[in-house]
Structures are given as C-alpha cells and as structure tokens.
C-alpha positions in Angstrom: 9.3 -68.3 74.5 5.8 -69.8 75.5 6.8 -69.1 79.5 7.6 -72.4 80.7 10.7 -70.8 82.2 9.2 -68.2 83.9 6.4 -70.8 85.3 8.4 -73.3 86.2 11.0 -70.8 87.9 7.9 -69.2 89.7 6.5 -73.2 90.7 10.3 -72.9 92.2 9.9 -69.4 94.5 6.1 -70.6 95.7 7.6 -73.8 97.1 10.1 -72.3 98.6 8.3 -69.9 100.4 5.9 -72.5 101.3 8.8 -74.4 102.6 9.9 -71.4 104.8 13.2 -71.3 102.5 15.3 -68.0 103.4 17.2 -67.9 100.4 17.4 -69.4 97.2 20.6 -68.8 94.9 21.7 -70.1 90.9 24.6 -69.4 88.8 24.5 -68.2 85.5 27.0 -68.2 82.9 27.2 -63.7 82.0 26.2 -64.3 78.9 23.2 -66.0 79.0 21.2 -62.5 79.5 18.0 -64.0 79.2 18.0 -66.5 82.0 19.6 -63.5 84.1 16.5 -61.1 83.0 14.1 -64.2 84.1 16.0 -64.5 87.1 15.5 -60.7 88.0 11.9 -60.6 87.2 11.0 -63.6 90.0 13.3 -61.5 92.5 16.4 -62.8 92.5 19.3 -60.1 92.4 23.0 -60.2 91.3 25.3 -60.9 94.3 28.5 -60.8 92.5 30.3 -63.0 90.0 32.4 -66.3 91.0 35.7 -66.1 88.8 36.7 -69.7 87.1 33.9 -71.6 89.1 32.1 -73.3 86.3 33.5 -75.5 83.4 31.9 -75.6 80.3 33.2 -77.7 77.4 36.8 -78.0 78.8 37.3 -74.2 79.5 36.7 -72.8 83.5 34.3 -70.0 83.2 33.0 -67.1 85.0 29.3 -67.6 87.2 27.4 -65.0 88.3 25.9 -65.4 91.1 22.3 -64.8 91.8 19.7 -65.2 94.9 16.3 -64.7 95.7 15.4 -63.8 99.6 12.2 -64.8 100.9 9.8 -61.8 102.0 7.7 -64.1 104.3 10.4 -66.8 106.2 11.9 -65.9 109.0 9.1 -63.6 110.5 
C-alpha cells in the first residue's frame, strides 16, 4: 500500500508506449480485486474471462483477461 504497484505498473505503460507497443494484456485471477482495480486505473480494461486457463496449487482456475491499448502507436 506505499504504490510500488501502481509505479511499477505505470514504469510498464511508459515503456511501452515508448516502444510503440499496440497493446499490452495480463491475466488476473477474479478474485484478486485489487490488482484488477490497479489494472483499470493505468487503462487497461476487461476483455473477457479465460475459463480453466490458469492453475493454481493443483486446481485449473478461471483468468480474466485484461489489456491496455496504446493511445499514441500506430498513428
């Protein structure tokens, strides 16, 4: 809770748009609601959720799906 997520996540989206990255994208388990809230606020938007893509401790679990489209590449 000091914003090391939120910087390091927004280091992340300035390289990439440096880069002239179109689209970045994560998955995140549904329940963890706070990376998916720190997600949103640096742009990125639910695309949908992946059914049984991830496994975690022996068990296949949902992913949502997540991206972030560049404002700037592509022009």
């Amino acid at each position: 809770r000091r914003g090391i997520g939120a910087a390091l996540l927004a280091a992340l989206v300035e390289s990439t748009e440096a880069a002239g990255i179109w689209t970045i994208q994560s998955g995140v388990f549904p329940e963890n609601t706070v990376s998916l809230r720190l997600h949103q606020r640096a742009g990125f938007r639910v695309v949908g959720t992946r059914e049984r893509i991830g496994r975690h401790h022996g068990e296949w679990r949902d992913v949502v799906l997540i991206e972030r489209r560049s404002a700037t590449a592509g022009r």
